[in-house]
DRENBA-866230 format. One record per atom (N, C-alpha, C): x, y, z; chain; residue number from 0. Coordinates in nm, 2 decimals. Layout:
BEGIN
{r {X; Y; Z}; 'A'; NUM}
...
END
This chain:
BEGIN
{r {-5.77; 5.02; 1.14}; 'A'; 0}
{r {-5.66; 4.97; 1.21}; 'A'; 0}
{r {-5.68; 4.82; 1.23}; 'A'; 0}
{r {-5.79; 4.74; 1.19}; 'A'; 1}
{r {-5.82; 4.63; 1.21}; 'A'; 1}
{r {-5.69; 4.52; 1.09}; 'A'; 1}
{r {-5.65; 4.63; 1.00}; 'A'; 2}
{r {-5.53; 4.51; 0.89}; 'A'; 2}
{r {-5.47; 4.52; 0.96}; 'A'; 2}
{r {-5.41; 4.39; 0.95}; 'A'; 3}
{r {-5.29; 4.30; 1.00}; 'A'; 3}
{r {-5.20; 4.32; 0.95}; 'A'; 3}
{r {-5.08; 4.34; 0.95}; 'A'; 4}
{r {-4.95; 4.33; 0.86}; 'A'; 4}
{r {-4.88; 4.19; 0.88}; 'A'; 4}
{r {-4.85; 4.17; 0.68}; 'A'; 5}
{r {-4.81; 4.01; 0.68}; 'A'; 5}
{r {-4.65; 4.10; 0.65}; 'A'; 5}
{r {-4.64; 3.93; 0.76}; 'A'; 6}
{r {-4.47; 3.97; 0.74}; 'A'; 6}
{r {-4.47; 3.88; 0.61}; 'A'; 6}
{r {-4.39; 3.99; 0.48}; 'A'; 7}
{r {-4.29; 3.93; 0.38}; 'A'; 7}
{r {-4.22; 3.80; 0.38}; 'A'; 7}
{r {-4.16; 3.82; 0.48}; 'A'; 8}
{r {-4.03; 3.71; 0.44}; 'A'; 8}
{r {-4.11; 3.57; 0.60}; 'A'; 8}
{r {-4.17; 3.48; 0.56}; 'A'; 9}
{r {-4.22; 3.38; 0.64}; 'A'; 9}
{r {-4.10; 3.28; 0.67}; 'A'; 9}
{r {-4.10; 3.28; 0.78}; 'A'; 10}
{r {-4.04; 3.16; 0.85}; 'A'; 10}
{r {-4.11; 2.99; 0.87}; 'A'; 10}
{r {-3.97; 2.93; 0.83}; 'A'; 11}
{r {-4.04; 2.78; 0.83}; 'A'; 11}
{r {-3.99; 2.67; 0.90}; 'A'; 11}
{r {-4.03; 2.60; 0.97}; 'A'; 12}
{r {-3.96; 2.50; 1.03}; 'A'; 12}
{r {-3.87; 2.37; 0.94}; 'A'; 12}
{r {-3.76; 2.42; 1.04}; 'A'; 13}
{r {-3.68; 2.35; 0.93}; 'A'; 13}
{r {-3.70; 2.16; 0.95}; 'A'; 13}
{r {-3.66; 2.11; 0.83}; 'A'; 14}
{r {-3.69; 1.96; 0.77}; 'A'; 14}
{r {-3.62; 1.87; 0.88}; 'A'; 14}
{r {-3.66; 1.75; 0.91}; 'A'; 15}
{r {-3.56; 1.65; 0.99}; 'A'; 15}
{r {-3.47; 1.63; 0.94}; 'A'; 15}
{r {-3.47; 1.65; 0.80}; 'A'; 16}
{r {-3.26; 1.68; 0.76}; 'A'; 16}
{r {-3.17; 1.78; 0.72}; 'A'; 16}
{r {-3.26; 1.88; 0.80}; 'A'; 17}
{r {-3.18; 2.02; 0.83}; 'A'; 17}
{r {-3.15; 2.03; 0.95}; 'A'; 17}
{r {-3.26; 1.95; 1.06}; 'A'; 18}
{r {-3.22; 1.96; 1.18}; 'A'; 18}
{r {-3.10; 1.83; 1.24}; 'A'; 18}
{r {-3.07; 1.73; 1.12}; 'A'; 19}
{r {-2.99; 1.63; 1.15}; 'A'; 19}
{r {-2.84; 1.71; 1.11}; 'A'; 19}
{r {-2.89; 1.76; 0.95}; 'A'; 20}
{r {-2.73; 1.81; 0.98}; 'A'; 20}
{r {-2.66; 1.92; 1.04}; 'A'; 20}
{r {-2.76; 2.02; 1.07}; 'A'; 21}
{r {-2.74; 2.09; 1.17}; 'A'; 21}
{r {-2.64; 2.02; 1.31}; 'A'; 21}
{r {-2.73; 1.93; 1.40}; 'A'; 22}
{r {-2.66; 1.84; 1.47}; 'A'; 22}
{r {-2.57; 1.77; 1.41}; 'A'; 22}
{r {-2.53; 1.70; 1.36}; 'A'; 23}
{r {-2.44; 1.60; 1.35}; 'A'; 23}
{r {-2.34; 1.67; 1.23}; 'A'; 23}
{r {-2.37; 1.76; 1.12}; 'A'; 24}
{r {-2.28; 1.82; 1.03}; 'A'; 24}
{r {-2.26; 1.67; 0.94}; 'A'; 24}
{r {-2.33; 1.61; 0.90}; 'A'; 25}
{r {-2.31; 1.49; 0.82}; 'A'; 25}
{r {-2.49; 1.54; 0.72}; 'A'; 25}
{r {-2.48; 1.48; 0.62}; 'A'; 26}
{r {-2.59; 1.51; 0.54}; 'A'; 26}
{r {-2.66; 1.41; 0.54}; 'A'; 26}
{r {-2.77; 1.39; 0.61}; 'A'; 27}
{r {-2.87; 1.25; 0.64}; 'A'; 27}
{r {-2.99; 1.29; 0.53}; 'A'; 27}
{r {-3.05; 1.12; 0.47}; 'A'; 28}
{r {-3.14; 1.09; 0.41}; 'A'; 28}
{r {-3.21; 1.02; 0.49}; 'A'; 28}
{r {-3.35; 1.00; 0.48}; 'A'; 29}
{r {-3.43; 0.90; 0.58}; 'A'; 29}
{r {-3.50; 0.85; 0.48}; 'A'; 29}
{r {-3.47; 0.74; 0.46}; 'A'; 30}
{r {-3.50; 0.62; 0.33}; 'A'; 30}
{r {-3.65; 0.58; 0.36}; 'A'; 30}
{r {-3.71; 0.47; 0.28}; 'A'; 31}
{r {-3.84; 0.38; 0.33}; 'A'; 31}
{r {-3.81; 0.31; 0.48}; 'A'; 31}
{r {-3.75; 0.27; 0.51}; 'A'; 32}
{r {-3.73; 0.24; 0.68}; 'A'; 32}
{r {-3.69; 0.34; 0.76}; 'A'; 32}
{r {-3.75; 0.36; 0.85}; 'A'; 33}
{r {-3.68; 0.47; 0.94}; 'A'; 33}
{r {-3.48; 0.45; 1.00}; 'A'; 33}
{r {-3.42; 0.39; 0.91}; 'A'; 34}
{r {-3.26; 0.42; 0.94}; 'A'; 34}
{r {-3.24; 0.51; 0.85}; 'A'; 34}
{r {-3.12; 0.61; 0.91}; 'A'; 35}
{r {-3.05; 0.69; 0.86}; 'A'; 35}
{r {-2.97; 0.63; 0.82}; 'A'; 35}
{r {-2.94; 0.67; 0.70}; 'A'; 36}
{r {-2.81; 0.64; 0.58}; 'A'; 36}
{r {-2.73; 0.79; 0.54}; 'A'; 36}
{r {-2.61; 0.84; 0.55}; 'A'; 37}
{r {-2.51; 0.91; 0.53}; 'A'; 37}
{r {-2.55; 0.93; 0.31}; 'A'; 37}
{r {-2.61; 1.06; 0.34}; 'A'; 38}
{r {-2.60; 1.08; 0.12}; 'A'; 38}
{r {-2.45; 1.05; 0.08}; 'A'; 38}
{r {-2.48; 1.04; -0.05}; 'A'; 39}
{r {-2.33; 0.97; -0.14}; 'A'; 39}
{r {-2.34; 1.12; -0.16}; 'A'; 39}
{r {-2.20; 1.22; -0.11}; 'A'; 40}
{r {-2.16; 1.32; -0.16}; 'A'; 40}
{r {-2.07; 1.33; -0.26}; 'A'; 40}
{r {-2.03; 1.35; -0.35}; 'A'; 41}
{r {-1.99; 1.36; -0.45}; 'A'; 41}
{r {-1.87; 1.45; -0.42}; 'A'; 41}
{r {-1.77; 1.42; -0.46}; 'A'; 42}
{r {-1.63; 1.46; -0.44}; 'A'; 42}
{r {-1.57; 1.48; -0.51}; 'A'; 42}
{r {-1.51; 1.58; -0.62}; 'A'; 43}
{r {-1.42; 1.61; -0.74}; 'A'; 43}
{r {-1.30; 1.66; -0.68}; 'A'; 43}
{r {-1.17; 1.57; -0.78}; 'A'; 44}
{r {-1.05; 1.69; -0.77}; 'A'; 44}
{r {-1.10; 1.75; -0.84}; 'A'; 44}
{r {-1.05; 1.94; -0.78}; 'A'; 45}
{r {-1.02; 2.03; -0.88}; 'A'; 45}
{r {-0.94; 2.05; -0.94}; 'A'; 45}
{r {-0.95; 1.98; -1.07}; 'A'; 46}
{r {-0.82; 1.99; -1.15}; 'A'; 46}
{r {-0.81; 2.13; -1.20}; 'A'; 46}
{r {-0.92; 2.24; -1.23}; 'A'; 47}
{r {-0.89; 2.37; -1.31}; 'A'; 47}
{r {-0.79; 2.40; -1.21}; 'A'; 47}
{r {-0.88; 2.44; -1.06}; 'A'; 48}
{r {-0.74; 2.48; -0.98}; 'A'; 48}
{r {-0.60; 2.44; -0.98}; 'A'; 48}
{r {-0.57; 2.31; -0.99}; 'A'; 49}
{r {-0.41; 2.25; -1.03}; 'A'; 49}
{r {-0.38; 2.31; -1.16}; 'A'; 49}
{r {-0.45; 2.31; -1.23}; 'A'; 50}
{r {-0.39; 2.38; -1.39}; 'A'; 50}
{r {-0.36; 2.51; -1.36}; 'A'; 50}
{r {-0.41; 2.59; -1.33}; 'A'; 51}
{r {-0.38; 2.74; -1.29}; 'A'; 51}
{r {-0.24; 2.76; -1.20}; 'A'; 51}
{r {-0.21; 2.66; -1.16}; 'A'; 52}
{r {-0.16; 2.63; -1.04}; 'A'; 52}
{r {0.00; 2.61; -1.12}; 'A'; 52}
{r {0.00; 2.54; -1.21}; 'A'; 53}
{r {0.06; 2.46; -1.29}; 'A'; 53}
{r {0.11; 2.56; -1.38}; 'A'; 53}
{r {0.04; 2.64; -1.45}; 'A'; 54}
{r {0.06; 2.72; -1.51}; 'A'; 54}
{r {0.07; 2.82; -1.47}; 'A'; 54}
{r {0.09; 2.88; -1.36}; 'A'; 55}
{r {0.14; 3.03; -1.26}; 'A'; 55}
{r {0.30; 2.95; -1.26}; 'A'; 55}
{r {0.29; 2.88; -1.26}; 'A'; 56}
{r {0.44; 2.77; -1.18}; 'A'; 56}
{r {0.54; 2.82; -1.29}; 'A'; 56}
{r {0.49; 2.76; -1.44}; 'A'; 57}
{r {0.57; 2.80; -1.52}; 'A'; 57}
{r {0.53; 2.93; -1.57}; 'A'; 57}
{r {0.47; 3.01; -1.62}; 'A'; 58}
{r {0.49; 3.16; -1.58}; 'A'; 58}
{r {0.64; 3.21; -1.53}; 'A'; 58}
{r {0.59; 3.20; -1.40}; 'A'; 59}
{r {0.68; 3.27; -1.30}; 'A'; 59}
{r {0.82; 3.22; -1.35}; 'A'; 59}
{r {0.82; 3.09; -1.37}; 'A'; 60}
{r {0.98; 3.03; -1.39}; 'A'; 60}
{r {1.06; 3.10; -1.50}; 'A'; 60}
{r {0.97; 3.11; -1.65}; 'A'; 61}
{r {0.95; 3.15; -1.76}; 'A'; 61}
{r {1.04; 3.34; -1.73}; 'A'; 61}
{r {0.92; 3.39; -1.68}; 'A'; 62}
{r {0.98; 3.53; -1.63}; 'A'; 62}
{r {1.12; 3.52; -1.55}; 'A'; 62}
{r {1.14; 3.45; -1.45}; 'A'; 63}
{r {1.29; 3.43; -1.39}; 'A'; 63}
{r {1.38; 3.43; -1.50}; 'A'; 63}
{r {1.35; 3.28; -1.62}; 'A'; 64}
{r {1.47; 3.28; -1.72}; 'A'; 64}
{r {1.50; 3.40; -1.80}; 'A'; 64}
{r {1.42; 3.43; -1.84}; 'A'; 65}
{r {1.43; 3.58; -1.91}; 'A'; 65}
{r {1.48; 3.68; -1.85}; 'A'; 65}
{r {1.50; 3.68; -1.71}; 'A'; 66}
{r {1.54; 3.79; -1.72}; 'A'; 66}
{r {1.63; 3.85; -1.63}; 'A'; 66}
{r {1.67; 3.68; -1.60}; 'A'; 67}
{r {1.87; 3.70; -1.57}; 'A'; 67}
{r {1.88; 3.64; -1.65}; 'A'; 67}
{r {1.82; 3.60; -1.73}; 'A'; 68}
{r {1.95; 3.50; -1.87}; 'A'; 68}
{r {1.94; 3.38; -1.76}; 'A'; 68}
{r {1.94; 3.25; -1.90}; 'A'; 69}
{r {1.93; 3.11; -1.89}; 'A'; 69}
{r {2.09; 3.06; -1.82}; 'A'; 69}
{r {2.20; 3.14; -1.81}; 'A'; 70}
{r {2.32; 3.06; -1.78}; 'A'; 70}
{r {2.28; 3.13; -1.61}; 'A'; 70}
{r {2.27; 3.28; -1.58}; 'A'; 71}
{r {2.30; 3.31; -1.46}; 'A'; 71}
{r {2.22; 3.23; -1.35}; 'A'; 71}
{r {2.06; 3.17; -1.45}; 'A'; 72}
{r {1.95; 3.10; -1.40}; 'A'; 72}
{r {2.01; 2.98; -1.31}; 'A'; 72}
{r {2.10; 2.90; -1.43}; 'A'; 73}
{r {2.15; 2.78; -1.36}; 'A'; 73}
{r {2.24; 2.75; -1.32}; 'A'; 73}
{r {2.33; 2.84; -1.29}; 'A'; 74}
{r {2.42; 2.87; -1.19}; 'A'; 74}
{r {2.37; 2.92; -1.08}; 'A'; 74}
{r {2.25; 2.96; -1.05}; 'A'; 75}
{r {2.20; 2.97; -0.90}; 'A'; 75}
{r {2.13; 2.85; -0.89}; 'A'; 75}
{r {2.03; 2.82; -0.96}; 'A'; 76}
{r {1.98; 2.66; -0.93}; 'A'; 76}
{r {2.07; 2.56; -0.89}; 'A'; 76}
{r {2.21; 2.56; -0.95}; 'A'; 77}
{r {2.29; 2.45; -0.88}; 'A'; 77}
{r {2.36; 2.49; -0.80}; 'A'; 77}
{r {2.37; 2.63; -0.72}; 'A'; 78}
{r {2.39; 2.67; -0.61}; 'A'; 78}
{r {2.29; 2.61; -0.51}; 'A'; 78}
{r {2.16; 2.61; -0.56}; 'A'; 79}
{r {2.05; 2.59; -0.47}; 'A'; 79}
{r {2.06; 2.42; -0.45}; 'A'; 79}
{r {2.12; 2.37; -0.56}; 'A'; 80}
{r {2.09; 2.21; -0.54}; 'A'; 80}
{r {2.21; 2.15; -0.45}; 'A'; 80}
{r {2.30; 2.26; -0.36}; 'A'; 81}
{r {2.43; 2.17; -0.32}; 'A'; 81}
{r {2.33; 2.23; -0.14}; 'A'; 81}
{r {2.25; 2.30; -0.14}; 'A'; 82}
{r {2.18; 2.34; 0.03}; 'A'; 82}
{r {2.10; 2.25; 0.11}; 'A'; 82}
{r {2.02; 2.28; 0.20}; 'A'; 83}
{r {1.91; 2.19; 0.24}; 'A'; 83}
{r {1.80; 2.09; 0.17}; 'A'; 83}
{r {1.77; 2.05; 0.24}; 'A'; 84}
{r {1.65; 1.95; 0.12}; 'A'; 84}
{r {1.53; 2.04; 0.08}; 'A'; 84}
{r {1.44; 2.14; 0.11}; 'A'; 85}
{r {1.40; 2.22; 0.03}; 'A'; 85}
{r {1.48; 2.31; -0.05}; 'A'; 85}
{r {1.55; 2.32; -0.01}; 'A'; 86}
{r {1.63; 2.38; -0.12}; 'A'; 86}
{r {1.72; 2.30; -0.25}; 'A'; 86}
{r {1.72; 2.16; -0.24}; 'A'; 87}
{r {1.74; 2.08; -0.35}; 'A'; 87}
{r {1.64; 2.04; -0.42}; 'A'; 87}
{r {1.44; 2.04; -0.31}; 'A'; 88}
{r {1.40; 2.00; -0.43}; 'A'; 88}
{r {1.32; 2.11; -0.51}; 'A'; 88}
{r {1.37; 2.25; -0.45}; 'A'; 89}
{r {1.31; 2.38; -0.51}; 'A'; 89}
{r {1.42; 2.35; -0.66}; 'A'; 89}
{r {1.53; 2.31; -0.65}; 'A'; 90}
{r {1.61; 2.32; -0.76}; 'A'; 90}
{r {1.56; 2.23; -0.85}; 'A'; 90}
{r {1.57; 2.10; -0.80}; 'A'; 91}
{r {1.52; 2.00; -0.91}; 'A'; 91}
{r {1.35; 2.07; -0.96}; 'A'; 91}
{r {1.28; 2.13; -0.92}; 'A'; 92}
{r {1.13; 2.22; -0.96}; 'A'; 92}
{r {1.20; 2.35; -1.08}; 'A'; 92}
{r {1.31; 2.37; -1.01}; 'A'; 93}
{r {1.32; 2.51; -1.10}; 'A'; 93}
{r {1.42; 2.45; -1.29}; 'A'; 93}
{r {1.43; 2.35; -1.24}; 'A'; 94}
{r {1.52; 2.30; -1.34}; 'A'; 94}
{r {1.46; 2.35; -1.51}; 'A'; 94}
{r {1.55; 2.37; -1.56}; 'A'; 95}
{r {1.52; 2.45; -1.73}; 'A'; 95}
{r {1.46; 2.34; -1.85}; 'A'; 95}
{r {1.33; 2.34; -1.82}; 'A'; 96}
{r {1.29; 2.20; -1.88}; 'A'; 96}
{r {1.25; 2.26; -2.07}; 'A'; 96}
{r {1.18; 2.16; -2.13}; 'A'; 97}
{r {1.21; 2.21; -2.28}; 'A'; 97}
{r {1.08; 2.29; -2.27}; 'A'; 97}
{r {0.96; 2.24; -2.25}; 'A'; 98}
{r {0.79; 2.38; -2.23}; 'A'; 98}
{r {0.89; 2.55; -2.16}; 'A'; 98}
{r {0.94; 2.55; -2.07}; 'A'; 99}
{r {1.00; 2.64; -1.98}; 'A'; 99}
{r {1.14; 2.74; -2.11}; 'A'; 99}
{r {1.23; 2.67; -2.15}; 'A'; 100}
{r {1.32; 2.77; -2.29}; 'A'; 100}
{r {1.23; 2.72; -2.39}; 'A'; 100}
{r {1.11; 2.69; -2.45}; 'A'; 101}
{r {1.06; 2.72; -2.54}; 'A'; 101}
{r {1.00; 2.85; -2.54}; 'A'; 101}
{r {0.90; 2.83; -2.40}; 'A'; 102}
{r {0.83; 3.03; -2.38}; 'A'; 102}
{r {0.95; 3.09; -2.33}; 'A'; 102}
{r {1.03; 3.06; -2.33}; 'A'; 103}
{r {1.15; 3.15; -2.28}; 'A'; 103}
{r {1.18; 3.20; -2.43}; 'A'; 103}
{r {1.21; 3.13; -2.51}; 'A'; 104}
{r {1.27; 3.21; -2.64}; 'A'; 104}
{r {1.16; 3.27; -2.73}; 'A'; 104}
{r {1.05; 3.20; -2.70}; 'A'; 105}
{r {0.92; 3.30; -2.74}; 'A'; 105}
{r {0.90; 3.42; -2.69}; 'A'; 105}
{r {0.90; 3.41; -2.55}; 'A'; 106}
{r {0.94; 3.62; -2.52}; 'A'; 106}
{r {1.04; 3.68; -2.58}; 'A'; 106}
{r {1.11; 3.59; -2.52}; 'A'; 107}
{r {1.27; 3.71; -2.57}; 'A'; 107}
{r {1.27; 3.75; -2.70}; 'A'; 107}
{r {1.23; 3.65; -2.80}; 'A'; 108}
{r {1.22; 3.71; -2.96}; 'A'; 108}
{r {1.16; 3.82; -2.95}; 'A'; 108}
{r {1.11; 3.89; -2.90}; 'A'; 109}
{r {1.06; 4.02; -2.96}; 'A'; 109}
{r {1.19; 4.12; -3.01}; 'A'; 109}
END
């Protein structure tokens, strides 16, 4: 009974810039002088996300033309463009652009 049991998973004291950003929620470096300087975080738009985004958009629009037909389409669009201001600029969005009746006539050809 003299073994000891090692605990597996060891605990460690965390770094002075775990415990800064812990407190302050900002990501600190401590340079050759003792000031703190704020890390250069690195910031990207996500553009995949906008593309996906972009491309659900026309999708969706795509399936609407198809499938009341391109005239019934834009006769409710300019229904929609004489209402509120989201509702004119949902119109001017839904407008039947030339990407939008090109995959439009690429489905329907089947």
């Amino acid at each position: 009974m003299s073994q000891s049991r090692q605990n597996p998973v060891q605990w460690r004291e965390p770094s002075f810039e775990d415990r800064m950003q812990s407190i302050y929620g900002v990501d600190f470096k401590v340079g050759q002088h003792p000031v703190l300087r704020p890390r250069q975080i690195d910031v990207r738009f996500p553009f995949a996300a906008l593309f996906v985004v972009v491309g659900l958009f026309f999708v969706l629009k795509t399936i609407a033309v198809t499938s009341i037909g391109a005239d019934h389409f834009e006769e409710q669009r300019l229904a929609m463009a004489q209402g509120t201001l989201p509702e004119q600029i949902g119109a001017a969005l839904l407008k039947i652009d030339p990407l939008t009746s090109r995959i439009a006539t690429f489905v329907s050809a089947d």
